[in-house]
N, C-alpha and C positions, 0 to 999 in steps of 0.2 A: 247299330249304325251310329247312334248319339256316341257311345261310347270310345266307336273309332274315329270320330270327330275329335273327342274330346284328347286322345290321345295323340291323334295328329297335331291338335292344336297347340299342347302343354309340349311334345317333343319340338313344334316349330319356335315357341319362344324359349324354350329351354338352349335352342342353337342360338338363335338370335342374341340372349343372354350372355352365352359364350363368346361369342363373336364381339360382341359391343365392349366387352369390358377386358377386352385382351390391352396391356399397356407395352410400350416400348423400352424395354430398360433401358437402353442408351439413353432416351431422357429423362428416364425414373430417374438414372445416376446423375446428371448432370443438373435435374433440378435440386437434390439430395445437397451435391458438393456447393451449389450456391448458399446452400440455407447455411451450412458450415464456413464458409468462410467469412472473415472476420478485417475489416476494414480498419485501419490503424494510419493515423495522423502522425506525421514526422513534424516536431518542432525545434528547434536550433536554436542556443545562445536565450535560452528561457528564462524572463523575470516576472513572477508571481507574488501579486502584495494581498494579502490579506486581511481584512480592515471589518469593524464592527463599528455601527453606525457613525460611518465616516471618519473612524480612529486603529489608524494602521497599528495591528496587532504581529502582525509577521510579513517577508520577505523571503521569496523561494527564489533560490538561480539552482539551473541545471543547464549543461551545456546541449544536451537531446533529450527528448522529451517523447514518449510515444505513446498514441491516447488510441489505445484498443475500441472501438464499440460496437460490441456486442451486448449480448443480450442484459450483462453484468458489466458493463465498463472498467476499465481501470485505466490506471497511468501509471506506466513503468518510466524509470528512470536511471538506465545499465551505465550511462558513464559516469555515475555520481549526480550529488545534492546537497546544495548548504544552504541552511534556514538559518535566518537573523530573527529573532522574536524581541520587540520595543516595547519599553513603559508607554504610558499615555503620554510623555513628554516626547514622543520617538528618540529615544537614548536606546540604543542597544542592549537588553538585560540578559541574553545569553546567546549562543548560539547552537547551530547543531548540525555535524557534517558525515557521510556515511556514501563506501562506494556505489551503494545501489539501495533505491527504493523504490515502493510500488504502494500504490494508491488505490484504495477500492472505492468508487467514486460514490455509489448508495451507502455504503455503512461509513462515509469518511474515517475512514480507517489507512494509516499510513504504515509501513510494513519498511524498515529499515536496517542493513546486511553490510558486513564485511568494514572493518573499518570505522566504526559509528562512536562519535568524538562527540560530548555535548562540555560547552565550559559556557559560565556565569560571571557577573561581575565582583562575585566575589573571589575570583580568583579559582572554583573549584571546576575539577573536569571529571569527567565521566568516561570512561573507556570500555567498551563491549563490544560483541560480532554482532547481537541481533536486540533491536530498540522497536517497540511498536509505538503510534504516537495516536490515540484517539481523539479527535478535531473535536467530536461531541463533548467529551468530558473534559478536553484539556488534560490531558495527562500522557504523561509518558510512562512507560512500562517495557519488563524485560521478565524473565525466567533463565536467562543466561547467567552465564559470570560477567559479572563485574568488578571494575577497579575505579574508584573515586579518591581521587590528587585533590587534598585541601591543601591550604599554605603551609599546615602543620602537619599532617598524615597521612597517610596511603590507608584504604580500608581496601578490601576486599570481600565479597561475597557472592552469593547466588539467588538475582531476584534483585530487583529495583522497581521504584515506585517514585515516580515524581510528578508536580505541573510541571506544565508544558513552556513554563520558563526557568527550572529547573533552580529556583530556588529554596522551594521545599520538599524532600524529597524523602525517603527511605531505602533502606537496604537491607534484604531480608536473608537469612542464615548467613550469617557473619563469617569469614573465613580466618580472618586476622585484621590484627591492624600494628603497621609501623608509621611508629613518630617518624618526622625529618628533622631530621637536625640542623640547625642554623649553620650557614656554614663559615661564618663570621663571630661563632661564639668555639671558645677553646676548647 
């Protein structure tokens, strides 16, 4: 008798069990695709100053701006970006423009593509497809090809290494180098 108690008992919450914990997909899935989706901020005609105790060090324009946040934020920037970076005097010391970048908001890490132009006031430019720009360490960086236009010569190679105002820099496996020739000298 105990024992068919006990079995009735164990088969009634064993149904019971079943029954309670049944879910509805339709809102399994619908709760599912909320968690996945990803809310993203349009900004237009964008001016960003960046300043270190109250001494503007850079200047960001982008004409759209879109500020992903999720779990990892970032900030993409598909119509282009041009960075002005200033002495302490705010004088203009180089700058740096590229059709598309992306921003990884935690690792300040800037990711820049297609088109990526950086020139100084010494006259020297930088030409490559892809320029990373670490905000922590100030420097800029590449594994691409590169082409750097002094007054005097064209270098090329694979691999660059600069700060991030692009006054001292490196260029790493060397590909060649042509002088320019004056073109007011016979």
């Amino acid at each position: 008798m105990i024992a068919t108690r006990c079995t009735a008992l164990l088969l009634s919450m064993g149904l019971l069990m079943a029954t309670a914990c049944q879910n509805n997909m339709s809102e399994v899935e619908a709760l599912t695709a909320k968690k996945t989706e990803v809310q993203v901020e349009t900004s237009r005609t964008v001016e960003i100053t960046f300043s270190d105790s109250a001494i503007v060090k850079a200047k960001l324009y982008t004409p759209v701006m879109l500020h992903y946040l999720s779990a990892d934020p970032y900030v993409e920037m598909k119509e282009g970006v041009k960075v002005n970076f200033y002495t302490p005097e705010i004088v203009i010391e180089s700058r740096l423009s590229a059709n598309y970048a992306i921003r990884y908001e935690s690792r300040r890490m800037v990711e820049l593509r297609n088109n990526v132009v950086v020139t100084n006031s010494k006259g020297e430019r930088l030409d490559t497809e892809q320029l990373n720009w670490d905000e922590n360490k100030k420097l800029l960086y590449s594994d691409k090809f590169v082409k750097i236009t002094t007054p005097d010569k064209v270098i090329y190679g694979e691999g660059f290494e600069s700060n991030q105002n692009f006054t001292k820099y490196k260029i790493f496996k060397i590909k060649g180098m042509v002088a320019v020739k004056d073109e007011l000298q016979p």
